[in-house]
Structures are given as structure tokens and as C-alpha cells.
C-alpha positions as CSV (number, residue, x, y, z in Angstrom):
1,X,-13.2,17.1,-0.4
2,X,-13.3,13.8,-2.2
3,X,-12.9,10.8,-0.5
4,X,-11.0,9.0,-2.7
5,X,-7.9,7.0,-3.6
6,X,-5.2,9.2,-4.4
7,X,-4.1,7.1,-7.1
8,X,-7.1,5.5,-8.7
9,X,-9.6,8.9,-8.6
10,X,-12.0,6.3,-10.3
11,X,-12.8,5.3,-6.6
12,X,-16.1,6.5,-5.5
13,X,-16.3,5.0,-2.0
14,X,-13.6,3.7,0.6
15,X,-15.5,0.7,2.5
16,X,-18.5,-1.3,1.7
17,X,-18.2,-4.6,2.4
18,X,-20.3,-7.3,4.2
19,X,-19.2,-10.5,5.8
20,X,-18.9,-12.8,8.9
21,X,-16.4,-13.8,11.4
22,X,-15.7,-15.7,13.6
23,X,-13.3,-18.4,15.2
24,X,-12.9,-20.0,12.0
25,X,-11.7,-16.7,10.6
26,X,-13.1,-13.7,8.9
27,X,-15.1,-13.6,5.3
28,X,-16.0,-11.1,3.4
29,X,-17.4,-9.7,0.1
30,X,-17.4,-5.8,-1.7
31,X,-15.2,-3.5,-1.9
32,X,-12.3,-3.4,0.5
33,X,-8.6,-3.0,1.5
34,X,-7.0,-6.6,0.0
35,X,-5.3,-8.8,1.6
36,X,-1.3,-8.3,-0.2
37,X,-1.5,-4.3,0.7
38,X,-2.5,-5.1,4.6
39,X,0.5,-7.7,4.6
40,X,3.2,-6.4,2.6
41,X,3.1,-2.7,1.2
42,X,0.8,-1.5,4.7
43,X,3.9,-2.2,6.9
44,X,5.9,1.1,5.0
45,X,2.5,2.9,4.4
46,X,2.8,5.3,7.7
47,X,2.7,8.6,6.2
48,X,-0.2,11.0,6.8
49,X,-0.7,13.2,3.7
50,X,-1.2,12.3,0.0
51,X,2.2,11.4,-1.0
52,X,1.6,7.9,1.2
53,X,1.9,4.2,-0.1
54,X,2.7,4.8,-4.1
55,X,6.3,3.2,-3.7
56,X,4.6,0.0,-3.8
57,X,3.5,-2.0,-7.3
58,X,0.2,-2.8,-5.3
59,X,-3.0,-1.3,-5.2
60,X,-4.9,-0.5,-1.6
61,X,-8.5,-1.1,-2.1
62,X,-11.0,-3.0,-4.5
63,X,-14.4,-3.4,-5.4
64,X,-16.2,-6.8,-6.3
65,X,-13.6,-8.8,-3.9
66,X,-14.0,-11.4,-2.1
67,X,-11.0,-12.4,1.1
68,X,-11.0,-14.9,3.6
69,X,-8.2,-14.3,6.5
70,X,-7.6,-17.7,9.0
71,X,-7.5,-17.1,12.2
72,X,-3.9,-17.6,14.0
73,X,-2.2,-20.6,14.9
74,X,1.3,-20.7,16.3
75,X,1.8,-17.1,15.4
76,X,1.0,-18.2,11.7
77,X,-1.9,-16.9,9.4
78,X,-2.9,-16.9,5.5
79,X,-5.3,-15.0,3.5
80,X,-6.7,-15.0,0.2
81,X,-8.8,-12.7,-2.0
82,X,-10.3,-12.8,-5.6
83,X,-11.0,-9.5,-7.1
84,X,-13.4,-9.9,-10.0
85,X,-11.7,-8.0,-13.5
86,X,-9.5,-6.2,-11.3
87,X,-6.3,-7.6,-12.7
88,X,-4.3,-6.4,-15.4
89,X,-5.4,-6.2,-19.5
90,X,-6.1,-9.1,-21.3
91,X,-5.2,-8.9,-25.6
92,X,-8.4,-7.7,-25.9
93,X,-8.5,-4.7,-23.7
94,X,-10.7,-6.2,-20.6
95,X,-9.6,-6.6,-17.0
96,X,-8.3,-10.4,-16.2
97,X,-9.7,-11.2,-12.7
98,X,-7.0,-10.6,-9.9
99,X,-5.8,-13.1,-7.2
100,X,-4.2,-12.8,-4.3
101,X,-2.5,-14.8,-1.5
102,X,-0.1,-13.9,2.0
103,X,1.1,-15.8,4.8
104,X,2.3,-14.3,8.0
105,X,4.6,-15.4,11.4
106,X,3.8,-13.2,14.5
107,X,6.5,-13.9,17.2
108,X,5.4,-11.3,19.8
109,X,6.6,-7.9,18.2
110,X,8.2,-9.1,14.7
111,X,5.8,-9.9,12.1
112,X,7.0,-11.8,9.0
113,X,5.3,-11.6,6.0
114,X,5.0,-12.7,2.1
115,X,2.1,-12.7,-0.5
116,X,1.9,-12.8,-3.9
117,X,-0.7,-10.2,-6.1
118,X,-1.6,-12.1,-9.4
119,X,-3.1,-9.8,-12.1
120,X,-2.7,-12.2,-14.7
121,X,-3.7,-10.4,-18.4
122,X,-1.8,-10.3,-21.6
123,X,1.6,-10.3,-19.7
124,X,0.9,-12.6,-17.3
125,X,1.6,-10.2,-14.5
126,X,2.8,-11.3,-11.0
127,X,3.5,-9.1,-8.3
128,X,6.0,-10.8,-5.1
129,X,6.5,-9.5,-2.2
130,X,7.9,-10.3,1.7
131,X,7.7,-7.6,4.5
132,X,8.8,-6.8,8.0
133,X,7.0,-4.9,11.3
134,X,9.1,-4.7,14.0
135,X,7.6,-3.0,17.2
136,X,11.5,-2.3,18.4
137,X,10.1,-0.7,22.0
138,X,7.4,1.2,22.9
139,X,8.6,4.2,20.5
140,X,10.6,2.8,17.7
141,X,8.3,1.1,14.4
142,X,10.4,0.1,12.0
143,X,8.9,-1.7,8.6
144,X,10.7,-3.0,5.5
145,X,9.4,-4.7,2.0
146,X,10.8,-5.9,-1.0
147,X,8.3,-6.3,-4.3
148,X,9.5,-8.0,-7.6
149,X,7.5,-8.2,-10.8
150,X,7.0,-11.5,-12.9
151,X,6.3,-11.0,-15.6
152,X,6.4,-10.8,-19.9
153,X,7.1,-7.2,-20.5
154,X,10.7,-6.5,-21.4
155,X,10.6,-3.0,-20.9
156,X,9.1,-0.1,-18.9
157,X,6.6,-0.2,-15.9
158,X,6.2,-3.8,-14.6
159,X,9.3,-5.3,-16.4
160,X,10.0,-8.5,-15.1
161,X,12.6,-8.3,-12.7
162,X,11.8,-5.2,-11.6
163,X,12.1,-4.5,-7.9
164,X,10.3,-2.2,-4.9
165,X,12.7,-2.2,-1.9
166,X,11.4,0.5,1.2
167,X,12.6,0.8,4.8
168,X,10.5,2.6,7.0
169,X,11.4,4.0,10.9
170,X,8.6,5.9,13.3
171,X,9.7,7.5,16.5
172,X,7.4,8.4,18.9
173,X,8.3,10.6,21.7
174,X,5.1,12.4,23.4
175,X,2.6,13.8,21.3
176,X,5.3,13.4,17.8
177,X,5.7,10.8,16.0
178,X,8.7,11.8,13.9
179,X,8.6,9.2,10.3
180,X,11.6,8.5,7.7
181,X,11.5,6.3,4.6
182,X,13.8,5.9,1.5
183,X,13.4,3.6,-1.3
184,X,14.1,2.3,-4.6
185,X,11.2,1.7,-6.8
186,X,12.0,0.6,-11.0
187,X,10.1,2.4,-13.5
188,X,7.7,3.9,-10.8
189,X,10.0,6.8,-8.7
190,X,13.3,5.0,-8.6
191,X,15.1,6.7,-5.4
192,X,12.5,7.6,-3.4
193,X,13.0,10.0,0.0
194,X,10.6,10.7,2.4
195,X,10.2,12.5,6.3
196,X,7.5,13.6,8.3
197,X,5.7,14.8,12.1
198,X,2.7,14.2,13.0
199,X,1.8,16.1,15.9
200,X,-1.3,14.7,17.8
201,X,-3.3,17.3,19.5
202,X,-6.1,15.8,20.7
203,X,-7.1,11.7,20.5
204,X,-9.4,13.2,17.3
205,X,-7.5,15.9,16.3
206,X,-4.1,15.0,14.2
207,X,-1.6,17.7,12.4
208,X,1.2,16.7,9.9
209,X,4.2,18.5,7.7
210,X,6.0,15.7,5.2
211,X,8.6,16.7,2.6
212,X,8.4,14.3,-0.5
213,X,11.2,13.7,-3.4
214,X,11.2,11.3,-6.3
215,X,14.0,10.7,-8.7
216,X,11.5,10.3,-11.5
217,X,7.7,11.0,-11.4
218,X,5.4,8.7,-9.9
219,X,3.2,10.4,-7.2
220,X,4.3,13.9,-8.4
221,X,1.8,14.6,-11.3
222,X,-0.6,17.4,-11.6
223,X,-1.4,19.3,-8.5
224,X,-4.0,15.9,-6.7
225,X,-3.4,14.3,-9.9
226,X,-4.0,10.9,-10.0
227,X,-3.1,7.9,-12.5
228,X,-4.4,9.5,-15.6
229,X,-2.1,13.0,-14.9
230,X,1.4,10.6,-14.5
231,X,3.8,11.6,-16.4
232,X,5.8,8.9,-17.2
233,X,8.9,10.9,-18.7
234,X,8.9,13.1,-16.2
235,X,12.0,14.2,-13.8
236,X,10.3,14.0,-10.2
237,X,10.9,16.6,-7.9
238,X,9.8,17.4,-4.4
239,X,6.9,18.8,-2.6
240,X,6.4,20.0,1.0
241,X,2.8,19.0,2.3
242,X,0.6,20.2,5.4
243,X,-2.3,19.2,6.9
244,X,-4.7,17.6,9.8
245,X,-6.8,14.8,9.9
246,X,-9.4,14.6,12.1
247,X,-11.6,11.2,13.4
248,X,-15.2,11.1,14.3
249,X,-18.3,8.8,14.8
250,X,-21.5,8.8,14.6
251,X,-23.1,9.1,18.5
């Protein structure tokens, strides 16, 4: 029953931010989903059980963040965030602060996307990424993103040169949405296949079956495992997951 990310278990709360907005844009400060994930790795992250949105370098959510999104001109918007020692290890073991920055192009149902995810530290790590959403008709979603990493490591996770490529298509025909993804991650999955229904019930009431495979482990760990459990040796595998989700507020 935690309410966590899957990933980062550390995380002891989803939202909690404050902020304003307005017509000059929208401001805020705490801990919240950042500004590269809702551009470029959200547009792929459709699935509904665990094994959603880790083929993508990224990380969701952050505490002690700050991100300012323009409003749109033209179809055209930006955003920027600074994420206090939320970036990657400096030579002496603490967190470098993390930047971020995306610029987008809405031309009615095509949004165009790309954003860079600086976590600086020791490496001088640089995540960058472009996206596509294409709202094809009514039914068809389709989402795409590639991810590169810049960086000094030579070898391993976040070698530079090291790419994220995912393709995503939703069909929804009644009550089922019926979702499909493949993708290529380096060092964190490699060939990654994914499909899934989603069957909603009621506006509330939500039920899902998705069957997950990895080439090589990333989201696959322990059984809820999260980024202490990967095994980064590992072969991957596959896993068939169930489930409902179910919405509420407060009266």
C-alpha cells in the first residue's frame, strides 16, 4: 500500500508543491513531476501497472524543485526547473544540483517536443531528449522519444552515447484501450517489449492486464523491488501483471 515511486522507494510523498499561475505562466516550488519527464519520457509513459515509464534515463518526480512553464504562444512553450542536489554524484559523494530545460510546438493534434536534463556531478552528466504525441483520431495515440546521454563515463549505465529510443500506440475502442510499446534502451533493458488493456468500468473504477519483457534487467528486480534490488548483470525476463486503479476525492 505505499504510495511511492516504483523506482526511487526513497519517495515518501507524490505531490506537495505550492505556487501561482497565471497569464504569465505557472510557478512553482516542492516536490513535483519535472518539467523533461512531462515533455519527453510522459508521451510513452501510458501503461497502468508498475512496469510503466523505466525505459527512459529520466526520473518522474522531485523534491526541493523549483519550475516555471510559459504560457503558449503560436503553439510554442518552454519550461525550466532547478532541482536542489538532485543531480548526479560529485567526486566527493554529494548530489550536484539538477537542471532542466524543454521547449514544445503544438500544431492542433502533434506536439513536438525536446529538453535537456542536466545532472551535472563528477561525469558531467547530460541527459537529451526530443518526443512526439500525435492524437491520430479520436482512438489512435501514438507517442515516440529518443534520449542520448552526454557524458564522461566510458562504460556501463549513462555512457556517453548511449541511447533510449520508445514508440508507443493506444487504441481505444469503447470501454478498452488496447496499449503496445517496444524499445531500445543501452545499459538499462536494451530491447524492451511491452502490451496492455485497460478496461474502464466505471469513470472511477479502472482494471488492467500488461505482459512485460526486458532483454536485460532494469524494471525486473526483486518482487516491487526498486533501485537498490537492480541487478545490473541480470538476464531480464518477463512478467504478467494485473490490477485496478481506482480515483476518488474528497467531497
Amino acid at each position: 500500500m505505499r504510495a511511492r515511486d516504483p523506482w526511487d522507494q526513497d519517495e515518501d510523498i507524490r505531490i506537495a508543491k505550492v505556487g501561482i499561475k497565471g497569464t504569465f505562466g505557472d510557478l512553482a516550488v516542492g516536490h513535483m513531476w519535472l518539467p523533461y519527464y512531462n515533455a519527453i519520457a510522459y508521451p510513452v509513459d501510458m501503461f497502468s501497472s508498475y512496469y510503466s515509464g523505466f525505459a527512459t534515463y529520466t526520473s518522474f518526480r522531485k523534491d526541493n524543485t523549483i519550475a516555471y512553464y510559459t504560457p503558449s504562444f503560436a503553439g510554442f512553450s518552454a519550461a525550466a526547473a532547478y532541482s536542489d542536489e538532485n543531480g548526479a554524484a560529485r567526486s566527493n559523494g554529494n548530489e550536484d544540483n539538477r537542471w532542466q530545460a524543454t521547449a514544445s510546438y503544438k500544431a492542433g493534434d502533434l506536439t513536438l517536443s525536446a529538453g535537456l536534463d542536466d545532472l551535472g556531478g563528477a561525469n558531467d552528466l547530460k541527459i537529451w531528449g526530443t518526443s512526439v504525441m500525435w492524437q491520430a483520431t479520436d482512438a489512435l495515440f501514438i507517442g515516440a522519444k529518443y534520449e542520448e546521454h552526454d557524458s564522461d563515463i566510458d562504460a556501463g549505465y549513462g555512457a556517453d552515447g548511449d541511447a533510449a529510443m520508445n514508440l508507443y500506440a493506444g487504441y481505444t475502442l469503447g470501454k478498452n484501450t488496447f496499449k503496445a510499446t517496444i524499445a531500445d534502451v543501452d545499459n538499462y533493458g536494451e530491447n524492451i517489449f511491452q502490451l496492455g488493456l485497460d478496461h474502464q468500468y466505471r469513470e472511477d473504477l479502472k482494471f488492467f492486464v500488461e505482459y512485460y519483457s526486458e532483454q536485460e534487467t532494469a524494471a525486473i528486480t526483486t518482487r516491487r523491488g526498486g533501485a537498490d534490488d537492480t541487478c545490473w548483470d541480470c538476464d531480464g525476463g518477463y512478467v504478467i501483471a494485473a490490477g485496478l486503479r481506482y480515483d476518488f476525492s474528497a467531497p
